[in-house]
Residue, then its C-alpha position, 0 to 999 in steps of 0.5 A: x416232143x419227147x425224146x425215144x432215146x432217153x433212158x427208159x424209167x418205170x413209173x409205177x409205186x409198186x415197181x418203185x418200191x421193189x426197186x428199192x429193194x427187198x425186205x427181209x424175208x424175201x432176202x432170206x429166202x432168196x439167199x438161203x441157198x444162194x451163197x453155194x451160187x455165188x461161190x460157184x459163180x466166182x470159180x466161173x468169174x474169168x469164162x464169164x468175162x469171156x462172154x461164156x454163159x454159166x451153163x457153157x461152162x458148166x458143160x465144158x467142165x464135164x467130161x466129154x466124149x468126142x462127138x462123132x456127129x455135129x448135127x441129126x435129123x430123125x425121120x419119124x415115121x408116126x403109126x408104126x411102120x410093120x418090119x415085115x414090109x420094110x426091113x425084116x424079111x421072113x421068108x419061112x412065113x409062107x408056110x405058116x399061112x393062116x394057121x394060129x400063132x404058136x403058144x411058144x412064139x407068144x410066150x403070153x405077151x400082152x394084146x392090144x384090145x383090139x384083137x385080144x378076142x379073136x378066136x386064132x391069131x392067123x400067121x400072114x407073111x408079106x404080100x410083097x418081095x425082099x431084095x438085097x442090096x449094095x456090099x452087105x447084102x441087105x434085105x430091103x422091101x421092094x415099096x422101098x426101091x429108093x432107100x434100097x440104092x442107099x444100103x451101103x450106108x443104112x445101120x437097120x436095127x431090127x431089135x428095137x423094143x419097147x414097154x409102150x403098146x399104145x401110140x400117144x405112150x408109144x411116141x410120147x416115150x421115144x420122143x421123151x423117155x416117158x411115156x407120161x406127158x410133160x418131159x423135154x423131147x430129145x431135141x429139147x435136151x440137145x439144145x439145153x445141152x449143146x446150145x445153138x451154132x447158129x444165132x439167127x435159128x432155133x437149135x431145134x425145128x420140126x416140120x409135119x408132113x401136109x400130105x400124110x393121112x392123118x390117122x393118129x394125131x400128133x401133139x406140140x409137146x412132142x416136141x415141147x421143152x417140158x420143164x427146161x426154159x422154154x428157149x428149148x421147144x421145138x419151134x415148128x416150121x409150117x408150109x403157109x403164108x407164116x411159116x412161124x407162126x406170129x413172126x411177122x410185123x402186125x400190118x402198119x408195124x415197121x421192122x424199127x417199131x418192133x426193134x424199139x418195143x423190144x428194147x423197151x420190153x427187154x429192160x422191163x424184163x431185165x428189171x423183173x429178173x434183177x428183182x425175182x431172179x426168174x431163170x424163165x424171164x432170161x429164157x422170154x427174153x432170149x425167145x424175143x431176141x430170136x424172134x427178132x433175128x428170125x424175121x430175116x433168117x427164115x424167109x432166107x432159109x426157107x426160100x428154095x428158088x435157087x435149088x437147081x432142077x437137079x435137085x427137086x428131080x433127086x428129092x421126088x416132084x413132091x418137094x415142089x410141093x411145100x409142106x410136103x414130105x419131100x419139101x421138108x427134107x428138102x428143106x431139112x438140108x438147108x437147115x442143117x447147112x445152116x448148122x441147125x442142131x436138130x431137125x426133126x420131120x414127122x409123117x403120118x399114115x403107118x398105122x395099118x390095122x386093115x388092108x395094110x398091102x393096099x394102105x402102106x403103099x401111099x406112105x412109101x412112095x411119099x417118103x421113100x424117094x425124099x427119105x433116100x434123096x437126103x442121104x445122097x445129098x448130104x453124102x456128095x456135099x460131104x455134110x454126112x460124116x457129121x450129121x446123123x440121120x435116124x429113121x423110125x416109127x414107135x413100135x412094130x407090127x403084129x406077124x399075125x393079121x388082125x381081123x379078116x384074113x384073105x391072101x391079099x386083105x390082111x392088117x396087122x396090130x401093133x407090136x412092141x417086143x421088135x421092130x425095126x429103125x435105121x440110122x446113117x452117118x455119123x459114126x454110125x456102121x452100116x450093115x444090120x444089127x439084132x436079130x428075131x425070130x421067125x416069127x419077128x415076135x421075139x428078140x433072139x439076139x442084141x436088144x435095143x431098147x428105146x432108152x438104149x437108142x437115146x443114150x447112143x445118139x447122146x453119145x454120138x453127139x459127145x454127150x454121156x446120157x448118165x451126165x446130161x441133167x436138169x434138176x426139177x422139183x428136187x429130182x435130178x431128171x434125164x433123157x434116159x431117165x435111169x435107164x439106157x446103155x450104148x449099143x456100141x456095137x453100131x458105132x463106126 
């Protein structure tokens, strides 16, 4: 009978000869610029007998800047939440009911398509009451009663900004700092960056809300890893039978089988790196290792039947709902207890073009509670001294209505020169920062560009945006791109 164990040879006369070596062509290219690799190499010989991968040292030979936050879970509210209805509260708009956007507040901004041809912009003020809440006496929306409790702790910047005036270059640019396809998303950069504190989980999931109307579509790229090793991507945590897609057994496939059949396939990919010297063989290989590991990982994470009742009451009966907003927060604190580097959640239904007093509601009441839920829990487990929370959409609302008009009946388009977002925790200062118009058209004080927001969450987490690169194509590549500076005035 054969013997498993033996060591394992490729038989085959082509791999022989490539085994054999390189001729001399293919030397020259490979070497070309591979002698500045091996000088560097020898500067990291005495980390690497550490066990320090090439990478760590190079980061650790960066200048750093003492990071405030370990980990970061961002709420992305996709659609475009209206800061009318949330946080910029404009008391003044009453008196311009119905009455045509004055040319000296639009300063000839670019439209939307959709309503570049109305005859008059008709002005609406909110159909719903601000209150202010804790020691800073903060405006917060009544839809939003849960996060209101939670004021104390909330940074609201209401002077956000961005170029993108559509949602897929809207989203695609705050996820990635392009509004082009095909850039690393934050939490790509983060783990290229900071790597993983836990060996058994991504450094970067998302989850995407089940219960959420699903009025523009969200793609796998925005959280894709671009054109870093594929080890980066987001790996997306679903609420069915596989929460990982094709992370189980295949039925009649034992846990042993696999480990042999990935040993077997981690020496032939060995064998193919030691020949060609593909960054991306290294990365396949460490996805199969983490694949393995997350076989026992993740039903562990992912099962909450021993959460206490307490505890689905704080995060809103939805969160016994899997897949559910308030599950994913749920599930998003433990997580994090897991030191999970980025967690990332999505919810759709904020785009409102119609009936925005009627359709705004639903989406409220589905993440308000969860949203608020999260940032006690982490406060009383002490986890929110160092993980920060982000909560945002792409772009803003329009302050005038778009189509038919009534007191009650009112949508609004979308609006990229302000609108509002909120962080908490980590070396983060509560209170609101920036300021707009009367109108919440313009800035009128501290602009946050969406490139401003990327370099300062770099910087809460001890990484200079201007320094955290990856040279593709002959280009030296960023987050922030060339842009973005940081908005110090939010730090604690």
């Amino acid at each position: 009978m054969e013997d498993h164990k033996a060591p394992f040879r490729i038989q085959h006369p082509d791999l022989e000869s490539l085994h054999r070596g390189l001729d001399r062509r293919n030397f020259l290219q490979k070497t070309a610029m591979g002698f500045g690799a091996l000088a560097l190499q020898g500067l990291f010989l005495g980390n690497e007998a550490k066990g320090a991968s090439i990478q760590d040292q190079i980061m650790e030979a960066l200048p750093r800047i003492a990071p405030k936050a370990k980990r970061v879970v961002y709420l992305f509210m996709s659609g475009g939440p209206s800061q009318f209805e949330t946080f910029d509260y404009k008391p003044e708009l009453s008196r311009w009911m119905g009455k045509d956007l004055p040319d000296s507040i639009r300063q000839g901004q670019r439209l939307t398509g959709m309503s570049a041809n109305q005859a008059i912009l008709p002005v609406v003020p909110s159909a719903f009451g601000f209150k202010q809440y804790g020691k800073n006496r903060t405006w917060v929306s009544d839809l939003l009663p849960y996060t209101a409790q939670m004021a104390d702790d909330l940074c609201i910047i209401k002077s956000m900004y961005t170029e993108q005036i559509n949602h897929d270059p809207a989203i695609t640019f705050f996820q990635t700092g392009h509004q082009l396809p095909g850039r690393p998303s934050i939490g790509s950069w983060l783990s290229y960056g900071l790597g993983s504190e836990n060996k058994n989980l991504p450094a970067f999931i998302v989850m995407v809300s089940k219960n959420a109307s699903k009025d523009q579509p969200l793609y796998a790229r925005l959280w894709g890893n671009g054109f870093l090793p594929s080890e980066h991507q987001g790996v997306q945590f679903r609420s069915g039978k596989d929460p990982v897609l094709f992370l189980n057994n295949p039925e009649g496939y034992e846990g042993a089988d696999r480990k042999e059949m990935l040993d077997y396939l981690k020496q032939l990919n060995t064998f193919q790196n030691e020949t060609w010297a593909d960054p991306e063989i290294d990365a396949r290989i460490s996805q199969y290792e983490m694949a393995f590991r997350m076989q026992t990982s993740v039903p562990e994470v992912m099962d909450v039947s021993d959460e206490p009742d307490e505890v689905f009451e704080l995060y809103g009966k939805d969160s016994r709902d899997k897949g559910s907003f308030a599950a994913n927060c749920l599930l998003a604190r433990k997580l994090l207890e897991k030191d999970v580097r980025f967690v990332q959640l999505y919810h759709q239904g904020w785009d409102h073009h119609d009936s925005l007093p009627k359709n705004i509601i639903n989406p409220c009441k589905q993440t308000d509670q969860a949203s608020a839920a999260l940032l006690m829990d982490l406060k009383r487990r002490g986890m929110l001294d160092d993980t920060l929370v982000i909560w945002s959409g792409e772009f803003g609302r329009t302050v005038y209505s778009q189509g038919k008009l009534s007191p009650t009946g009112y949508g609004r388009d979308h609006h990229p020169k302000c609108f509002s977002m909120w962080m908490a925790g980590a070396g983060v200062k509560p209170g609101t920062y920036g300021e707009t118009d009367d109108f919440s058209y313009n800035i009128v004080k501290d602009p946050v560009h969406v490139h401003d927001f990327q370099a300062t969450l770099l910087h809460l987490l001890g990484i200079n945006h201007e320094e955290l690169i990856y040279k593709y194509q002959g280009r030296r590549f960023r987050l922030t791109d060339v842009h973005g500076k940081l908005v110090s005035g939010i730090l604690s």
